[in-house]
N, C-alpha and C positions, 0 to 999 in steps of 0.2 A: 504494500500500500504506500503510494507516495501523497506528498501536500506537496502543491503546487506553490512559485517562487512567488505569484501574486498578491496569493491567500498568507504568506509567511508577511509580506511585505505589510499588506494593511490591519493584520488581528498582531505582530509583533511591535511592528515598529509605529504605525498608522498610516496615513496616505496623504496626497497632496490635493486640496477640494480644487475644485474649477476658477476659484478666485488667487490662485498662486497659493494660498496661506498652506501650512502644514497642520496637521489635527491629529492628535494620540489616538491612536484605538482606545475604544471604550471598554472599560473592567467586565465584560460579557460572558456566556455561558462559550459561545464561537471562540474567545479568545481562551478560555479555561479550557476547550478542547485540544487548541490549536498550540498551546504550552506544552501538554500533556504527551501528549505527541510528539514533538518533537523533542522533548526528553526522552521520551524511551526511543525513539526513533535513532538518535545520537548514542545509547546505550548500545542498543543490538547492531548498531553497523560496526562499534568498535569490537564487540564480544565478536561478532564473524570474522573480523578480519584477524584480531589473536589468536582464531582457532585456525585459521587456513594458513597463519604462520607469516601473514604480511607487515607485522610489526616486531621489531627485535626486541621489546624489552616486554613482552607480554607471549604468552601463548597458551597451554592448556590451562585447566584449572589444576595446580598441585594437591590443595587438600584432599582430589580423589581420583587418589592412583594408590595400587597395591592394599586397598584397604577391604577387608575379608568382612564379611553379613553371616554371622552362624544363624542367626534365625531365620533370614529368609534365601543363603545358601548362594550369594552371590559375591560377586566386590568388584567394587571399579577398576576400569581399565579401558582403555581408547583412550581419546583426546575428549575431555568434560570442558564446555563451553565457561570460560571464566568470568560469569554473568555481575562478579562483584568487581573485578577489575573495568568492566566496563560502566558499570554502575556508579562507582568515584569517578571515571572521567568524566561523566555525563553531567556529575553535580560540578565539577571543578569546570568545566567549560558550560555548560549552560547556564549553569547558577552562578557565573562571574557578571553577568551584567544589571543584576539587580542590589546593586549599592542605595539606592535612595531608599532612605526609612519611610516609608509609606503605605497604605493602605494596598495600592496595588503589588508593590514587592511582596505583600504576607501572602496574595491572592497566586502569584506566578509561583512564586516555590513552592506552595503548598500542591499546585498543578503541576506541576513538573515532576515533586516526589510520588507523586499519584502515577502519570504516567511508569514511569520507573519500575513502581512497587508491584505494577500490573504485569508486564513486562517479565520479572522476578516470578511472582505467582504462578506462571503461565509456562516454564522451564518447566521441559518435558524428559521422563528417563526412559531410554531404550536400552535393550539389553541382547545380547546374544549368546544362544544353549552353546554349551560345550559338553563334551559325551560319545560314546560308543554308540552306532548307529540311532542318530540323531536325537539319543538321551538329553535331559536340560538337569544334568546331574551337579554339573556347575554354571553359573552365567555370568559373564561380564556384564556391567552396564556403564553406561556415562549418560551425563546430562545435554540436551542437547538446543538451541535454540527454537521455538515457536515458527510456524511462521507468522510473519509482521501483517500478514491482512491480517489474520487472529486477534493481534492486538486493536486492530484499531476496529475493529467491530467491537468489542468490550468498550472501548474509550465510547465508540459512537451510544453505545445503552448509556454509558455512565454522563454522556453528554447531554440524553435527553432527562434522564436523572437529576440535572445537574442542584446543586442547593444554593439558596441564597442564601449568603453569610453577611455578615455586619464585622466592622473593625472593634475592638477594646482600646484604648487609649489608656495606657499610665496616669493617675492621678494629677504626678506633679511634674512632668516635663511633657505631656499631652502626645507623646510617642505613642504609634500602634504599638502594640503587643500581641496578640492574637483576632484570631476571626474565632467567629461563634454563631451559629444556626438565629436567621435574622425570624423575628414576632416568637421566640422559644425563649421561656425567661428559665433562669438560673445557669445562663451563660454554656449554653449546649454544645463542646465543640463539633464539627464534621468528623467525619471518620479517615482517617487515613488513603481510602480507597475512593472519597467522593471528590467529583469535580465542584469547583464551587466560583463562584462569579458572586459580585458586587452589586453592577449595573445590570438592568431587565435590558435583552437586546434589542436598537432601534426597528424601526420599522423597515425589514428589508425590503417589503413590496411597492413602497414608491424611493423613488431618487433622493436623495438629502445628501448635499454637497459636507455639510458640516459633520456626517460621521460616516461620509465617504461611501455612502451606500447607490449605487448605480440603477436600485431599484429592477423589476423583473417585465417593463416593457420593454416587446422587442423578442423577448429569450423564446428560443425552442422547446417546444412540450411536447410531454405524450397522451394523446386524447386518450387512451384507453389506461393509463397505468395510476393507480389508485394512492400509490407513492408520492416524493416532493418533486418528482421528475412530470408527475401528470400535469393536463391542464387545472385540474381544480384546484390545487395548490399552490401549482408554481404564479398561475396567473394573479392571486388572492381574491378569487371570482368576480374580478372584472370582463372574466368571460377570455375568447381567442379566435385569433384568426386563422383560416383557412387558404393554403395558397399549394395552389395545383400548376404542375410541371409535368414536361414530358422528358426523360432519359433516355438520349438515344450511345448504342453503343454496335461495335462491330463485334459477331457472335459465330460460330459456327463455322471459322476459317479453316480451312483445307488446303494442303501444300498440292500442288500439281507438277508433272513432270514436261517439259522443263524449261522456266523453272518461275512458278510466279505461285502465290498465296491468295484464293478466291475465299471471301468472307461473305454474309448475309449480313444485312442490317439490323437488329434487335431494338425495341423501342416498350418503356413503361412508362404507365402514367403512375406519378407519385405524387402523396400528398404533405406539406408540411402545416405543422400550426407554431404561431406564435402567440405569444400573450398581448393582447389590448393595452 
């Protein structure tokens, strides 16, 4: 699963409105996704690449090799995905740019250790029988990477999950200190695993220069799919347009001897919609 440079560019950094000015991304559930993500995303490229041995100062996991399981009759061996060496680079490079003590820095780390911890959870162990005619009288196993669309199908439930949190402020120098589950009193934190956002996200379905939203007139839909790709969604039932084309293409060529290539002409009618 990849995020696109776009999407990094305005839920990271923000974007630039139509009037030249610049505008921060808003503290939203999109940008609590979009953190998350690329926290673990930053994790498991460094863990694959120590395991296929493209970095010199990193490679398998050490703590499991040579290590014996009497009760379940196995012990490691192969090359085990070093998901914690990957895990501290992620925090040490992703989590370097959030220096300003504020309400947003508590919201991005706390989404980023999210992503990560997911990521972590989700290290899967394979194993292979050893034995006299294909006995599993002994097994090796190692740990092994996920694959990353897995991850980010978890992130995407935990995005629509996501919680709204509220900042705590120190008494006496008015510093955030923690986030805490927003209209729950007695100071609730989130849970380790929840995404959490600040700001309710603006209105994507019209244009608004001021938090850089492009709005969804214009965009291509699917009349039939019941998803955010359908018309009923994507358009936010302002309804959609209908625009019909013809496809023409060359079909059915045959080489003849000698020496020239006779084709048929091929032609469909196709429909597109776009949103109002």
């Amino acid at each position: 699963m990849s995020v696109s440079v776009p999407l990094l560019q305005m839920e990271l950094l923000g974007t630039w409105r139509k009037d030249g000015l610049w505008t921060r991304a808003t503290s939203s559930r999109e940008a609590a996704f979009t953190y998350a993500i690329t926290a673990a995303g930053v994790a498991y490229a460094v863990t694959s690449a120590c395991s296929q041995g493209n970095f010199s100062n990193c490679g398998c996991d050490r703590e499991k090799q040579g290590y014996y399981n009497q009760e379940e009759g196995w012990k490691w061996g192969g090359c085990s995905a070093d998901i914690k060496y990957g895990i501290e680079f992620s925090r040490k490079f992703v989590d370097a740019r959030e220096i300003r003590k504020n309400a947003r820095r508590l919201m991005n780390l706390h989404n980023n250790e999210c992503g990560r911890k997911v990521l972590e959870e989700q290290m899967k162990l394979e194993c292979k029988c050893h034995g006299v005619s294909g006995s599993c009288t002994t097994k090796t196993c190692w740990n092994t990477l996920p694959k990353f669309r897995d991850i980010g199908f978890i992130l995407k439930e935990k995005y629509n999950d996501a919680v709204h949190v509220e900042v705590v402020r120190a008494h006496r120098l008015r510093q955030p200190t923690f986030l805490t589950i927003k209209k729950v009193k007695n100071y609730q934190k989130p849970m380790d695993t929840d995404l959490v956002y600040i700001e309710r996200s603006p209105n994507y379905c019209e244009e608004d220069s001021a938090t850089g939203s492009v709005g969804t007139q214009g965009r291509l839909c699917n009349r039939t799919s019941p998803h955010v790709d359908g018309c009923d969604l994507m358009c936010c039932g302002r309804g959609y347009n209908t625009h019909q084309y013809t496809k023409v293409w060359q079909c059915n060529c045959k080489f003849h001897w000698c020496c020239f290539v006779k084709c048929n002409t091929c032609s469909e009618r196709t429909e597109v919609f776009t949103c109002k």
